[in-house]
C-alpha positions as CSV (number, residue, x, y, z in Angstrom):
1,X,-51.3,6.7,-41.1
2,X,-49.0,4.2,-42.4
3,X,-47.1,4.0,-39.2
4,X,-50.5,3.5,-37.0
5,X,-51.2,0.7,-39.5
6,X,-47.8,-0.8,-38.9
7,X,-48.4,-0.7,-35.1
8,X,-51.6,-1.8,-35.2
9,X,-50.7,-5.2,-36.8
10,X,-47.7,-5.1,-33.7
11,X,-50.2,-5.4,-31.2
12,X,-51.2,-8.9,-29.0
13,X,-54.6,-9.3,-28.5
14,X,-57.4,-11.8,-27.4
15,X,-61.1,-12.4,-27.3
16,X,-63.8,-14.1,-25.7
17,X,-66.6,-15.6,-27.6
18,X,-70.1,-16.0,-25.9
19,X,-72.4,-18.8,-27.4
20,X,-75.6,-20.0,-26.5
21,X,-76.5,-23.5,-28.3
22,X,-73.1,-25.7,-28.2
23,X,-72.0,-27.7,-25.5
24,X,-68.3,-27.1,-24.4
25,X,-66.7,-30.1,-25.3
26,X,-68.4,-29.8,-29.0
27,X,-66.9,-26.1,-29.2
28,X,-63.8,-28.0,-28.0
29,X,-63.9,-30.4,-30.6
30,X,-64.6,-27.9,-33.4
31,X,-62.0,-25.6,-32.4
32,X,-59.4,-28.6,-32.5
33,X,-60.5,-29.7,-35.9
34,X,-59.2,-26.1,-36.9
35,X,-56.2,-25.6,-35.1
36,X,-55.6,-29.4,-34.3
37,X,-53.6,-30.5,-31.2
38,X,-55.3,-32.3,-28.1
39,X,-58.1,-31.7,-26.0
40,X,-58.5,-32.0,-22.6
41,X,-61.4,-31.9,-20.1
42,X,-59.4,-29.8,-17.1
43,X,-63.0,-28.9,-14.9
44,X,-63.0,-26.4,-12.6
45,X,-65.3,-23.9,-11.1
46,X,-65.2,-22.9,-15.0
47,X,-66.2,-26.8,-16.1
48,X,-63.4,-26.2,-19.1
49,X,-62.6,-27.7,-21.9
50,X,-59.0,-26.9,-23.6
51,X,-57.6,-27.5,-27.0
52,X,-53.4,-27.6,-26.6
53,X,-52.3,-25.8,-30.1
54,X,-49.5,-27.6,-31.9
55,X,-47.6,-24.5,-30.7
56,X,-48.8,-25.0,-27.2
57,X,-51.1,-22.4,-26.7
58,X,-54.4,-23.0,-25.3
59,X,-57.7,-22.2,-26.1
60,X,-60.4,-22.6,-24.0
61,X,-63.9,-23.5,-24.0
62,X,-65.5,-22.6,-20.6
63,X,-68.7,-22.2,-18.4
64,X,-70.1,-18.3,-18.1
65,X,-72.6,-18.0,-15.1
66,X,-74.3,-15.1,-17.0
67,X,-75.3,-17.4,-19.8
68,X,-78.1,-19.4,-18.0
69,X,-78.4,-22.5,-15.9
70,X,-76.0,-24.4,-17.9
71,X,-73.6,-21.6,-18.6
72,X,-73.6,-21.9,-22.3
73,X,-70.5,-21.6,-23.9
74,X,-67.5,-19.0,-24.0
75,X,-64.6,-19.3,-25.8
76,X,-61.5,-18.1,-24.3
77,X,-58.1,-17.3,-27.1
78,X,-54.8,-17.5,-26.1
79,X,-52.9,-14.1,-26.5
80,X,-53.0,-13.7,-30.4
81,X,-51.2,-12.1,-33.1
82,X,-52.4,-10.2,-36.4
83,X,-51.2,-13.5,-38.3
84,X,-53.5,-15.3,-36.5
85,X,-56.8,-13.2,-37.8
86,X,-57.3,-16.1,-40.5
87,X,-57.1,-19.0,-37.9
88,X,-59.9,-17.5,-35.6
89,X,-62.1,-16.5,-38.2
90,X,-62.1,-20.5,-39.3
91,X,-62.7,-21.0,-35.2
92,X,-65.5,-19.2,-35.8
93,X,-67.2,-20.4,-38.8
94,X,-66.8,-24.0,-37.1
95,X,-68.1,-23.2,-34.1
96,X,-71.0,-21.8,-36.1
97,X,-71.5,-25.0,-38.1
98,X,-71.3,-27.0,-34.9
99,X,-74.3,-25.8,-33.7
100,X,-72.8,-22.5,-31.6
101,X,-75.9,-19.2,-31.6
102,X,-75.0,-15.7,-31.1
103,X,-78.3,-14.7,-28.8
104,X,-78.8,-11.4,-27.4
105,X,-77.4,-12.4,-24.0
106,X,-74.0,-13.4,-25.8
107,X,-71.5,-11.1,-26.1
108,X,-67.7,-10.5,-27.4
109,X,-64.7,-9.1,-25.2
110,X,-61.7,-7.6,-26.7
111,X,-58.2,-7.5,-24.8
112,X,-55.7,-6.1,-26.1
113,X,-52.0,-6.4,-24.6
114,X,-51.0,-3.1,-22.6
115,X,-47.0,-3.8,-22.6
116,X,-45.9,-1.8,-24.7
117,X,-48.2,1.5,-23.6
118,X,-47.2,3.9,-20.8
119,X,-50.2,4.9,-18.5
120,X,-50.9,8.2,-20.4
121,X,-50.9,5.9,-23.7
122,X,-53.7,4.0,-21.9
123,X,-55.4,7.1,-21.0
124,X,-55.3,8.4,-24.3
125,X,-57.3,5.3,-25.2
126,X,-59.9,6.0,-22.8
127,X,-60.0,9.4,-24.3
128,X,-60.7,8.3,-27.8
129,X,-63.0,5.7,-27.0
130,X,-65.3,8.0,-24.6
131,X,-65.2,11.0,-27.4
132,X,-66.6,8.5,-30.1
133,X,-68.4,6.5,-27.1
134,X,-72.4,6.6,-28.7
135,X,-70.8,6.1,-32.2
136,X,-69.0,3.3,-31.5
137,X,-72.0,1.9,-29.2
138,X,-74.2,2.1,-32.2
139,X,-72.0,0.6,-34.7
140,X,-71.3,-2.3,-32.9
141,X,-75.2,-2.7,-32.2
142,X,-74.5,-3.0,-28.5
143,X,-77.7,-4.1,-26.8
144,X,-79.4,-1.7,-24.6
145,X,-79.7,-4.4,-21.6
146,X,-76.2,-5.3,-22.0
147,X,-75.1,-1.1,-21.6
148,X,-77.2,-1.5,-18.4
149,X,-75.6,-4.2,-16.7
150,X,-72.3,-5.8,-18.2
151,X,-71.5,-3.2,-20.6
152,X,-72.1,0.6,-19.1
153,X,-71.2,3.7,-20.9
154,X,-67.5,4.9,-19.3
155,X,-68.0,6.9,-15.9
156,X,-67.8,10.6,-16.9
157,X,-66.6,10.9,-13.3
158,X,-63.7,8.9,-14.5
159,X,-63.0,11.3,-17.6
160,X,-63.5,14.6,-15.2
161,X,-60.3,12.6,-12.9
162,X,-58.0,12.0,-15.6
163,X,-58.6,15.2,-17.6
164,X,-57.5,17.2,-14.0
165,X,-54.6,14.9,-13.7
166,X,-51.2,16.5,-15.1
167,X,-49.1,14.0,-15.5
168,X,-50.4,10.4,-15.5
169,X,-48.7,7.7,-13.8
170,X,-49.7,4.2,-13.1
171,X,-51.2,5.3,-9.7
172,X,-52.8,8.6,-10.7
173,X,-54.3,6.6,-14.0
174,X,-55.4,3.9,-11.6
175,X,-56.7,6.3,-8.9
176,X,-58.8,7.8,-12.1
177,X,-60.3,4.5,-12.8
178,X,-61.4,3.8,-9.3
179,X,-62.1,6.8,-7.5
180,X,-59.7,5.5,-4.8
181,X,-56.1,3.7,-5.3
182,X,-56.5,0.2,-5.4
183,X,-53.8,-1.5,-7.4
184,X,-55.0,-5.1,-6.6
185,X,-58.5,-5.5,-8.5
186,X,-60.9,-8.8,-7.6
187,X,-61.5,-10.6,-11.1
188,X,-65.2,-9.4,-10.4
189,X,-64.5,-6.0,-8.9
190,X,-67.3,-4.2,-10.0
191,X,-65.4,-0.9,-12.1
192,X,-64.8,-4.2,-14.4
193,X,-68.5,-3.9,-15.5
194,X,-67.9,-1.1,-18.1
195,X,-68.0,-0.7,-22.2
196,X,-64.2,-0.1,-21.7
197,X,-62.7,-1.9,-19.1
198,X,-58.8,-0.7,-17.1
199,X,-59.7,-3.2,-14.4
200,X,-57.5,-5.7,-16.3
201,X,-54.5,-3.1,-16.6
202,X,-53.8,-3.7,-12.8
203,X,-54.3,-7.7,-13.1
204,X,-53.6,-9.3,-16.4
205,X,-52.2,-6.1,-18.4
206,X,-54.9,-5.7,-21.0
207,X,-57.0,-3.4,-22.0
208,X,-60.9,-4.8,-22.5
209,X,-63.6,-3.5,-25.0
210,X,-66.5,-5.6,-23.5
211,X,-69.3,-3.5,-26.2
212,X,-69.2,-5.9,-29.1
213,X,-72.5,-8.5,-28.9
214,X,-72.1,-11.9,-29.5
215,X,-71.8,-13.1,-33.7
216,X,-71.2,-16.4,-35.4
217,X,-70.0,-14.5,-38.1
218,X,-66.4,-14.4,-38.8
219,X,-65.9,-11.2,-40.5
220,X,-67.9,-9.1,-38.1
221,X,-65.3,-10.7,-34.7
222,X,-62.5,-9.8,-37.0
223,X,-63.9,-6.0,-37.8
224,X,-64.4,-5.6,-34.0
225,X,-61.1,-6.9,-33.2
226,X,-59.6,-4.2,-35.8
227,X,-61.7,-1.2,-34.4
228,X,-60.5,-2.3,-31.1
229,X,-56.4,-2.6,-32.6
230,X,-56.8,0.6,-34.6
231,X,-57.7,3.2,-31.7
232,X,-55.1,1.1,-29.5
233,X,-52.8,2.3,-32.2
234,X,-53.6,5.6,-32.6
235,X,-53.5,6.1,-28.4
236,X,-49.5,4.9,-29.1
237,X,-48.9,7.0,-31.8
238,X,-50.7,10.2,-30.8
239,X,-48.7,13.0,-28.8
240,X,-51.8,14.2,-27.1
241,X,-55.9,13.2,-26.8
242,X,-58.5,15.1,-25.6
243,X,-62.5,14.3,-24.5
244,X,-63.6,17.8,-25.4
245,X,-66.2,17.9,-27.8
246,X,-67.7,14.4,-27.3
247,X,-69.4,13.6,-30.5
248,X,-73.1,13.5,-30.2
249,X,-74.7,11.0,-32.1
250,X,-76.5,12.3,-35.0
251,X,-79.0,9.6,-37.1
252,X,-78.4,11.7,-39.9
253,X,-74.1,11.8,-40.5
254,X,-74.0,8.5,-38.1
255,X,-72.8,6.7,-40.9
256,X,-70.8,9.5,-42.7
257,X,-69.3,10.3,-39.1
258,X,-67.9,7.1,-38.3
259,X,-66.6,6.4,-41.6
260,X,-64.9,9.9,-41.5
261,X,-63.8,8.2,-37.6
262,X,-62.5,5.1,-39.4
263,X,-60.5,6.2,-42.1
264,X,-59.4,9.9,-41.4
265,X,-59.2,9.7,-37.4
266,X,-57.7,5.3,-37.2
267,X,-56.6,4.7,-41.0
268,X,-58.6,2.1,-42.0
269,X,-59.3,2.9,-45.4
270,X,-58.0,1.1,-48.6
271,X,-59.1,-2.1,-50.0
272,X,-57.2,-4.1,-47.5
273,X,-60.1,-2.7,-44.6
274,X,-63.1,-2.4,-46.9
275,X,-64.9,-5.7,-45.3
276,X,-64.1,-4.0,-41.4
277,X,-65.7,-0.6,-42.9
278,X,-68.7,-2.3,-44.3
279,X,-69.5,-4.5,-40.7
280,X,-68.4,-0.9,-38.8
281,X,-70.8,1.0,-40.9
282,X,-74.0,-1.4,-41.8
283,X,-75.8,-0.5,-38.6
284,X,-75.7,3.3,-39.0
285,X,-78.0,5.2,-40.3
286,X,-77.1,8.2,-43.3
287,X,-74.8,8.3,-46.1
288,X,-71.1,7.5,-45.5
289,X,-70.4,9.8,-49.0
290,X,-73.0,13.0,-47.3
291,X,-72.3,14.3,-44.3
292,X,-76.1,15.6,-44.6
293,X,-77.8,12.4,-45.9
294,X,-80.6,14.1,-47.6
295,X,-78.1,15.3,-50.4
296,X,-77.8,11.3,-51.3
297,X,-81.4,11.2,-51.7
């Protein structure tokens, strides 16, 4: 597993931050007081905000039409690196203080760069994520209204077309994800819409966990960036996935199961992940040490 570790920590990734209670240029202000630079108004159709990084990457602060009339707040990263963990959880904790609320219309997005996978690494992560789909769902606390309308469970249709496909390539993986070929997405193409999201694959070449809620609290966006990182790892390292024998979520091992996902199946274990398996695991119900939680009673 040490290897998946190492690859995991190799990885680019990125995430979008939806907040309710903060005006942009204030979450434009707070982020700069963390990662200094300048800040900009730039306008748009997006009415943004940036903050230039003393290493010239931008971060965003930005209008999202699903946030209400005003469009709230979300906070867009630049493409970021496992060194960079300790820099956005301060981003968050001073958004937080500046006034930023995590609501139940606010959500996180997850990208992570797709470079360096081959289309049947990307369909091995589609495997792994739809075969612990209701796990993950519940660990992450992923609001029912959101699973009906931003966030949908993966298409089993698209499961039953890559599961028949023998060899993936770009076009058969994107054929899968579509239903037809259509190598030139819309930003707001509807397949985009999804728990897990390939849309991006054929336009900015990421992969997108849109599941996570919303949180002004730093360690939980960190613990759902690494869940994210670590199956993105394992689909690299793996020779083969399958999405037989979908887990069913069970309230009694839900928290045994996913801890037995965490650290057996992605590697997370050790005291270096203990805070990502405590935010991973608090929502579950059961033991993590019984597999039948009535033996911990």
């Amino acid at each position: 597993m040490q290897n998946t570790i190492e690859t995991m920590k190799s990885l680019t990734f990125g995430t979008e931050l939806e907040y309710t209670g903060i005006a942009r240029q204030v979450a434009a202000k707070a982020i700069q007081g963390v990662i200094g630079g300048r800040v900009r108004f730039t306008g748009g159709a997006y009415d943004a905000w940036e903050v230039t990084a003393p290493d010239g990457r931008i971060w965003k602060a930005i209008r999202d039409g699903s946030l209400g009339e005003n469009g709230g707040c979300e906070v867009v990263t630049p493409i970021l690196r496992w060194d960079d963990m300790d820099t956005l959880q301060e981003v968050v904790r001073a958004l937080r203080k500046a006034g930023a609320k995590a609501t139940s219309e606010t959500s996180q997005h997850i990208h992570i760069g797709a470079q360096s996978f081959n289309p049947a690494q990307i369909a091995n992560f589609a495997k792994i994520f739809y075969k612990q789909e209701e796990l993950i769902l519940k660990s992450l606390g992923t609001w029912e209204h959101r699973l009906g309308h931003y966030a949908k469970r993966t298409d089993r249709g698209f499961i039953e077309r890559l599961s028949a496909t023998s060899q993936i390539t770009n076009e058969s993986l994107n054929k899968a994800w579509f239903g037809e070929l259509n190598m030139h997405p819309t930003h707001y193409e509807s397949h985009r819409y999804r728990d897990l999201n390939l849309n991006n694959i054929w336009r900015t070449g990421t992969i997108e966990v849109r599941a996570a809620n919303g949180s002004t609290h730093a360690g939980e966006i960190k613990a759902n960036i690494i869940l994210c990182l670590a199956i993105a790892a394992k689909a690299l390292t793996a020779k083969s996935t399958s999405s037989k024998n979908r887990r069913e979520y069970d309230t009694r091992s839900a928290k045994y199961d996913m801890r037995v996902f965490l650290v057996c199946g992605l590697g997370l274990n050790g005291d270096e992940f203990k805070n990502t398996r405590q935010h991973l695991l608090k929502r579950l119900p059961g033991s993590a040490a019984w597999k039948n939680a009535e033996r911990a009673a």
